[in-house]
C-alpha positions, 0 to 999 in steps of 0.5 A: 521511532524507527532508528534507521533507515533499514530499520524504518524499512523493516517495519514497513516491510514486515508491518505490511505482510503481517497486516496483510496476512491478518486481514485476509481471513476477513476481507469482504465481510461486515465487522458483524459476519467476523465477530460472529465467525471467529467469536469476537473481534479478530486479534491474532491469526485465524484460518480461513473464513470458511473451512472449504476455501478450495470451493467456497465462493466468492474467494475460491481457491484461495487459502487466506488465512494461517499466515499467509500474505496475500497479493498486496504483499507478493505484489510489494515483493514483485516491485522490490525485485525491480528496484533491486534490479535497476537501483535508480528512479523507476518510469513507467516504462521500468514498469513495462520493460520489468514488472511485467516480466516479474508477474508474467514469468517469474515462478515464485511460492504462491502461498494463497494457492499453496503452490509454485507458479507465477504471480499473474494466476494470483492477480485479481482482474484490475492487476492483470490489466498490466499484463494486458495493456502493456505485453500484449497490447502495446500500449504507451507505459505512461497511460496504459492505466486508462480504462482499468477499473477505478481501484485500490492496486497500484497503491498496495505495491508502492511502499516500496517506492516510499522507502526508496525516496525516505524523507521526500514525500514529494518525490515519493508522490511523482515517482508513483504517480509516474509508474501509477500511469501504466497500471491505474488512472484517475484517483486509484493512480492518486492513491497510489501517489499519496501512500508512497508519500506516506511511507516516505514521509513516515521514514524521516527522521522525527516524523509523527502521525500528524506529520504524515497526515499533513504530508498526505494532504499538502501532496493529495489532489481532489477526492482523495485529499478530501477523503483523508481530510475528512476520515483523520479530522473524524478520527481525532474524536474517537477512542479506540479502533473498535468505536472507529470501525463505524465512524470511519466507515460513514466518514468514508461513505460519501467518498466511496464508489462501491457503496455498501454491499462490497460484494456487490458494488454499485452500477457507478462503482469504480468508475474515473471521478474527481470527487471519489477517492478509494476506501483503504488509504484514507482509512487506514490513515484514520486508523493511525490517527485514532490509534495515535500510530500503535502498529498493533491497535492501528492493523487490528482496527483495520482487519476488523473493519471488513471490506478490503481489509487485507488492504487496509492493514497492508497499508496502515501496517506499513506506515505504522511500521516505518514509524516505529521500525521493527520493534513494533512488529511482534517477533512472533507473528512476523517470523510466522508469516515469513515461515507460513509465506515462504519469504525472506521479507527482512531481505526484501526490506534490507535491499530496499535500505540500500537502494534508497542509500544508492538512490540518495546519492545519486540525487545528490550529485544529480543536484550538484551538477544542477547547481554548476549549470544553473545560469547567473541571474541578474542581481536587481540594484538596490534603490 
């Protein structure tokens, strides 16, 4: 378990970015299409799924592969900065007024382009939907999401929205959903509530992965919390994350708006519904439940599983890592992205440790100045 709140914070941060930077090479591809380009299943870095990255399509021209994260973990990094900028709560306007200027002007190391420029040139299509909406169309922060497309990317960037609020998985859950509101809608914007929940849950003390399930579930609304009842109840009942990678996948299919060839989703794909919840957080939480939490075992299901799987180990990473603090982390492979990346994520994750001690406080005399206000009630006589 985690010993402390930095600690708790490193293994999300770090547990996170390494997953990410695992399951690049595999996104997209089938479990079958992996192991029949890398030989077998994928337990260590590998390089890019095709050699020629720079023209070979779809992914063109990014680098994924060799240690390098991707945008779910740039993204984390972009939200970071902001709460280390404002060290309170974050609202939706927060979003407008300084995300976007983190996406849309900041120049930071882009490993997948192997370049300096901004994060917008990086963002895939439904990210930089924020960058429409809220800089140039003007659009109320509070419901700037709606019309996006229906998918997973304001929840990859909330972990740090669980650290901030450790212990509070209800909180957690308001929070995202209120900044949630300027990037995504409908179940996408849900998913995004419930993995910072987990995330916040996973940091309190004496936390388990059944606590973090459970803690999914009592916050979750329609699809989702039925996705993630039906993904972990399955997940029970299997052995290990190999015998898992298909049952997950059928257990998640009829939940599941993209259908089965990822690459070319379904006409109805990612459209606002509540009976459809995304593919990755439900998921990645049947990876912790059949891998009963291990970091390792539970990113390794993810990056093999295919699909999105930079974002599944993202997301199962981050929890498994805020349970088990950095040790469960290997040395080696964090210290590899960091150096490959061009990040200092134990910093991203320190500055998070002490915005959430900030926020904590603050709460703390929010509550005690709600506690002098709070008028006399009537006491009822006894009969």
């Amino acid at each position: 378990m985690a010993t402390t709140l930095q600690d708790g914070a490193r293994g999300c941060i770090l547990g996170g970015a390494v997953g990410d930077s695992l399951g690049g090479p595999t996104e997209g591809r089938t479990p079958d299409a992996i192991r029949e380009r890398y030989g077998g299943w994928v337990t260590d870095f590998v390089g890019p799924f095709h050699p020629n990255w720079r023209t070979a399509r779809p992914l063109s021209p990014y680098h994924k592969g060799d240690g390098h994260i991707t945008d779910d973990t740039l993204m984390v990094m972009a939200l970071a900065r902001v709460y280390a900028r404002v060290r309170r709560h974050l609202t939706a306007f927060d979003i407008a007024e300084f995300l976007i200027p983190e996406i849309a002007d900041n120049v930071i190391h882009i490993p997948e382009l192997e370049t300096e420029t901004c994060l917008v040139n990086r963002l895939f299509y439904a990210e930089k939907y924020l960058l429409l909406r809220l800089r140039y169309g003007h659009v109320d922060p509070r419901e700037a999401g709606v019309g996006n497309i229906v998918n997973c990317g304001a929840a990859i960037y909330v972990a740090p929205v669980g650290i901030v609020n450790a212990g509070d998985p209800e909180g957690a859950y308001r929070e995202a959903i209120e900044i949630a509101g300027a990037h995504q809608l409908s179940y996408g914007r849900e998913a995004a509530g419930v993995m910072a929940a987990a995330v916040a849950e996973a940091l309190r003390p004496g936390a388990s992965v059944e606590s973090v399930v459970q803690a999914c579930v009592a916050v979750a609304k329609d699809g989702t919390r039925e996705a993630i009842k039906h993904v972990t109840s399955l997940a029970r009942h299997c052995s290990g994350w190999e015998e898992a990678i298909p049952r997950l996948r059928e257990a998640i299919r009829p939940f599941d708006s993209v259908g089965e060839d990822y690459r070319n989703p379904d006409v109805d794909a990612r459209k606002p519904s509540r009976k459809y919840a995304i593919e990755e957080l439900p998921v990645a939480l049947g990876m912790l439940v059949v891998n009963r939490g291990d970091w390792l075992s539970t990113v390794l299901g993810a990056v093999n599983y295919g699909r999105d799987s930079d974002t599944i180990a993202t997301m199962g990473g981050a929890i498994a890592g805020a349970l088990g603090g950095l040790s469960v982390v290997p040395r080696q492979w964090w210290e590899f992205v960091c150096k490959s990346s061009k990040a200092d994520l134990l910093a991203v994750a320190d500055e998070l440790a002490g915005v959430a001690v900030e926020v904590f406080r603050a709460d703390e005399s929010y509550w005690q100045r709600r506690r002098a206000g709070f008028p006399p009630t009537e006491q009822r006589e006894e009969a």
